[in-house]
C-alpha positions in Angstrom: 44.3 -30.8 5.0 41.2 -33.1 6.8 42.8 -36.1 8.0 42.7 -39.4 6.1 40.9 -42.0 7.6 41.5 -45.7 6.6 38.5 -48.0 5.9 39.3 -51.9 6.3 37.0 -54.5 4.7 36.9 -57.9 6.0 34.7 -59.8 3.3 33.9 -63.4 4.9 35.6 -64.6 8.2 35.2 -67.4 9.8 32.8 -66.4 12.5 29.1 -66.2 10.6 28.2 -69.6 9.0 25.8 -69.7 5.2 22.6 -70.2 7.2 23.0 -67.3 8.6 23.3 -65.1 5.3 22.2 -65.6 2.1 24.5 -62.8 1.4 27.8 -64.1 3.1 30.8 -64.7 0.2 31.4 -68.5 0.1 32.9 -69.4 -3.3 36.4 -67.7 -4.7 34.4 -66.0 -6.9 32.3 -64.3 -4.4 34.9 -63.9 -2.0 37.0 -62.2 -4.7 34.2 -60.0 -5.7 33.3 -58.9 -2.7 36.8 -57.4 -2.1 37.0 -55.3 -5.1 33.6 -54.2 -4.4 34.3 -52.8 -1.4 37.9 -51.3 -2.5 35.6 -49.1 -5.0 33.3 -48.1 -2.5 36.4 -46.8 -0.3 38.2 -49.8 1.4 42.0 -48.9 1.5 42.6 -52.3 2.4 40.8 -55.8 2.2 40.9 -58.9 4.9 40.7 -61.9 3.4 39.9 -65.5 4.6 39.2 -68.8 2.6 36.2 -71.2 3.0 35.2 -74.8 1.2 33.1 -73.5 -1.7 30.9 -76.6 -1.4 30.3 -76.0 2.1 31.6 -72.5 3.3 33.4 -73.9 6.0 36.3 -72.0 6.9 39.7 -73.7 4.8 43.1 -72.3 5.5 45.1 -73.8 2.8 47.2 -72.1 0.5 45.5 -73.6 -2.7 42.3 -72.5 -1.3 43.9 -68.4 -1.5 45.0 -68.9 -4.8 41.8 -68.3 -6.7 41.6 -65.0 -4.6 44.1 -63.3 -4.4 45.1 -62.4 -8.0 41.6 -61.8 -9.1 41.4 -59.0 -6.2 44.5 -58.2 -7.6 44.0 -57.7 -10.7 40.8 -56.0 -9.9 41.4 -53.1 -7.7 44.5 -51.6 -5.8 43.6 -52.0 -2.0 45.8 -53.5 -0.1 45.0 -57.0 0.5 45.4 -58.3 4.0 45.8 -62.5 4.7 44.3 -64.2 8.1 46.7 -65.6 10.4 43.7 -66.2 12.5 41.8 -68.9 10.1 39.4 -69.9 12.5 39.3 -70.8 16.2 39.4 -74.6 15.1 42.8 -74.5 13.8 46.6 -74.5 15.0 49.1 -71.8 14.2 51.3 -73.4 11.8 48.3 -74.3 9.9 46.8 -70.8 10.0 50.1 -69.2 9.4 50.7 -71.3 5.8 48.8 -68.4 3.6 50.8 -66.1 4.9 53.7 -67.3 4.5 53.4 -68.8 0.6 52.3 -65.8 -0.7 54.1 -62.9 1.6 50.9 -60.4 1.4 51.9 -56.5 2.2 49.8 -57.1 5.3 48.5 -59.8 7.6 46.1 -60.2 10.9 47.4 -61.2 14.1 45.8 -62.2 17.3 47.6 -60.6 20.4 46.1 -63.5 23.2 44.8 -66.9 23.4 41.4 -66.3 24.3 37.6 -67.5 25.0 35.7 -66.4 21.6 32.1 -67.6 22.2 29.7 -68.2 19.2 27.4 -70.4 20.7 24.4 -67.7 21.6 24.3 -67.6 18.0 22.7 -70.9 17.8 19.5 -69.9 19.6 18.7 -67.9 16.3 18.7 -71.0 14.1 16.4 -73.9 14.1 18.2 -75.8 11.2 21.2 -75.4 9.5 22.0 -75.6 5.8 25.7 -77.9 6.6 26.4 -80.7 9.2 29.3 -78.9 10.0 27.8 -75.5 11.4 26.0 -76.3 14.7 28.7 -78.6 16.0 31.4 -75.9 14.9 29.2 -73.0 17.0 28.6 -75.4 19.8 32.5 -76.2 19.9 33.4 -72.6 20.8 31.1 -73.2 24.5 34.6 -75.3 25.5 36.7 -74.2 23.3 40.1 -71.7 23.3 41.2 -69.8 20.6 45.2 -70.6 21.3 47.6 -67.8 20.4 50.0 -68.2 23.0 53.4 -66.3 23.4 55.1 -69.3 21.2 52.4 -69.0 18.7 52.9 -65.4 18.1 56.2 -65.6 18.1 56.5 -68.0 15.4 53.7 -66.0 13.1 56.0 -63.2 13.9 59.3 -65.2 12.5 58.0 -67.4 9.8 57.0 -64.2 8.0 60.0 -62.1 9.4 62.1 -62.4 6.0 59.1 -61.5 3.4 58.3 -58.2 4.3 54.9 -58.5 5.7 53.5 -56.0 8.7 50.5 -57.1 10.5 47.7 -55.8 11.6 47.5 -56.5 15.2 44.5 -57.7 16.2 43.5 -57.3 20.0 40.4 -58.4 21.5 41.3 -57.0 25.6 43.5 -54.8 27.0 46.0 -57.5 28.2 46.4 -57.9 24.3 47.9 -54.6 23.9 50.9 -55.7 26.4 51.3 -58.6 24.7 51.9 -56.2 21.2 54.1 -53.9 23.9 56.0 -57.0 25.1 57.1 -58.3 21.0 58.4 -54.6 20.7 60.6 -54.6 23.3 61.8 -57.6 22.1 62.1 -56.0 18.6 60.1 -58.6 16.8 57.5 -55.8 16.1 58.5 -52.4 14.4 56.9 -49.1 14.2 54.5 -48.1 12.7 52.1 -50.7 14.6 48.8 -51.3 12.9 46.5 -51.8 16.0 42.9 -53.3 15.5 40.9 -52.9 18.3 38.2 -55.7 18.7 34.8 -54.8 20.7 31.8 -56.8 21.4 32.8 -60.3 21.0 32.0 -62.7 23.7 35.4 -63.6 25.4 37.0 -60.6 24.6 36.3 -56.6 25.6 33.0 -54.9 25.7 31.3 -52.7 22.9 30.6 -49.9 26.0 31.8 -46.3 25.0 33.8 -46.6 28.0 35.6 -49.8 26.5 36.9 -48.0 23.6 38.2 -45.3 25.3 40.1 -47.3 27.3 42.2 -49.2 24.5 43.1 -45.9 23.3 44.3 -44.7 26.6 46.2 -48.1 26.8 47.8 -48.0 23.6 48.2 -44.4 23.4 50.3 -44.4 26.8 51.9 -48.0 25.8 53.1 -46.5 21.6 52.7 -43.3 22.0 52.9 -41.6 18.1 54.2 -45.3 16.9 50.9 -46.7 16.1 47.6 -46.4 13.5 44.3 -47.0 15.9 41.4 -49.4 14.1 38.4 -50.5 15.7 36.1 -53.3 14.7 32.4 -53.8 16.7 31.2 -56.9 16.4 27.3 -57.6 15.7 25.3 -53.9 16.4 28.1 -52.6 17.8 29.8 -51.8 14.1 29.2 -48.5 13.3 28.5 -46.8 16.7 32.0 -48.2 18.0 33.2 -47.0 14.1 32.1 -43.1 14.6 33.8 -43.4 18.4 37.1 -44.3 16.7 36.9 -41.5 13.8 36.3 -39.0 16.9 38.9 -40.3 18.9 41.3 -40.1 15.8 41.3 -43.8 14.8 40.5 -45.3 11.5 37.9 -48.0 10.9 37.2 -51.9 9.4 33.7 -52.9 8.6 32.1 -56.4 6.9 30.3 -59.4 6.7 33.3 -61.0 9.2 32.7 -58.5 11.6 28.7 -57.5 11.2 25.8 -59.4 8.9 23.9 -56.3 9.1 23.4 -52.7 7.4 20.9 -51.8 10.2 18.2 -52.6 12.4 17.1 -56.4 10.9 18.1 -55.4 7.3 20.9 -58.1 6.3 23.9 -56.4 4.3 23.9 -57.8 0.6 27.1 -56.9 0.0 30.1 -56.0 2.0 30.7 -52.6 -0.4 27.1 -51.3 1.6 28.9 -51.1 5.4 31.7 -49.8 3.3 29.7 -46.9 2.0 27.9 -46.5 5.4 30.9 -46.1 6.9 32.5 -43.9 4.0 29.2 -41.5 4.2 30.1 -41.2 8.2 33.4 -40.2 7.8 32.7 -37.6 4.8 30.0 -36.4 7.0 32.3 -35.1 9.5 34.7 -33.2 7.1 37.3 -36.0 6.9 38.8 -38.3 4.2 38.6 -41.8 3.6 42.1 -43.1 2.6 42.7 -44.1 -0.5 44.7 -47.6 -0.5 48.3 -45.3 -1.7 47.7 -43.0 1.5 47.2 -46.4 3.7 50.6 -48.0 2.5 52.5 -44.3 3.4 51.0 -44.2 6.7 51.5 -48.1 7.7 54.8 -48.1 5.9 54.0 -51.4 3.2 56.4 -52.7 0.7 54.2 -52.5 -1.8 51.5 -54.3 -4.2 54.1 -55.4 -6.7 56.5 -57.2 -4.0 53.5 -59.9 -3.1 53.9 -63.2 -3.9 50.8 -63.3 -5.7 
């Protein structure tokens, strides 16, 4: 049987601001619609974040979720994934609250405190639709994104009772330690959901040579234990994508991780990197996953034991 390759869509973010998109969900609505969009292009499992719908900045609030989540619900059967991570602005136990309320099948988590530069994004833009976006891009020249050991440990715990597995976001190889040091302490259980992050300043390169080095890591740190995801930020999406189905890994693709279907053509809608990315992995005589095959191989509790 060809193997199954998962496809992850993250729909919004908190990295890319509305100037820089006409396309970029904002509203519930959007956000919402994006998601089952991309589940019926292929998308096993969606990555959802909240913004202000006035303003698109990035809100972490459980009320702000609840608009979301049961539409995508309701809509499609991918497995719907919340952000710990919110934004780099925030502090865990507010970025933990979604979470936690509404007990999703699966939810992000960063592996490191970290640099996470946005500000070369500002040369790009000479205005800005919001007061809040160039300040919020010029913040992250002097600012850390904190996810210390304490931090993790208490995503890790607050969500320890509702079922929840994470996918394990980690930006540099001293991230994948960190994931190796919670499992020897038991507070992470096979079958690890490992998301490789390339390409964003502060964090690991989008070189060839970069993404063959996280797999060596993590495939002499878990061994068989682990599902292997890779995100490139920016151009790096789908090159660093096509590494990772060769290499045996499964992919995540979107408007959090990339604006762009190609060479200065905006994506309009997250379902088009989905398709892209779908189209490259049927190309080389593989599956894409459907979201039933994704909860097997990452051993999920199920759609119907969400709190939403």
């Amino acid at each position: 049987m060809p193997r199954k390759v998962m496809i992850t869509c993250a729909v919004t973010g908190a990295i890319h601001t509305p100037t820089m998109s006409p396309h970029l969900p904002i509203t519930p609505s959007e956000i919402a619609e994006a998601a089952i969009g991309a589940a019926q292009a292929g998308a096993a499992l969606v990555h959802v974040h909240a913004r202000d719908p006035e303003t698109g900045q990035p809100d972490q609030s459980p009320e702000a979720f609840a608009p979301i989540l049961g539409v995508i619900k309701q809509g499609c059967d991918a497995v719907i994934n919340i952000t710990t991570g919110g934004a780099p602005t925030m502090l865990v136990d507010e970025r933990v609250k979604p979470a936690a309320h509404y007990a999703p099948e699966v939810a992000s988590l960063n592996m490191g405190s970290m640099n996470f530069g946005l500000y070369p994004m500002l040369d790009r833009y000479p205005e800005f639709q919001h007061a809040w976006e160039r300040p919020y891009l010029e913040g992250s020249k002097d600012r850390i994104f904190r996810n210390t050991f304490a931090d993790i440990e208490y995503i890790l715990t607050t969500c320890a009772e509702n079922g929840t597995r994470f996918e394990i976001e980690c930006y540099d190889i001293g991230h994948l330690y960190t994931l190796a040091h919670f499992v020897d302490r038991g507070l992470v259980k096979p079958p690890f959901f490992v998301q490789s992050v390339f390409g964003l300043l502060g964090g690991i390169g989008g070189h060839p040579e970069d993404v063959l080095h996280m797999k060596r890591t993590a495939d002499r740190l878990f061994g068989n234990d682990f599902e292997w995801s890779v995100l490139g930020a920016g151009k790096n999406q789908l090159a660093i994508a096509l590494q990772s189905v060769t290499l045996g890994g499964h992919v995540r693709v979107g408007l959090e991780d990339s604006l762009w279907l190609g060479p200065g053509k905006l994506a309009e809608t997250n379902a088009q990197q989905v398709s892209k990315a779908r189209k490259m992995i049927e190309a080389l005589g593989l599956d894409v996953a459907t979201p039933t095959e994704a909860r097997a191989m990452l051993d999920l509790k199920g759609g119907d034991r969400v709190g939403f």
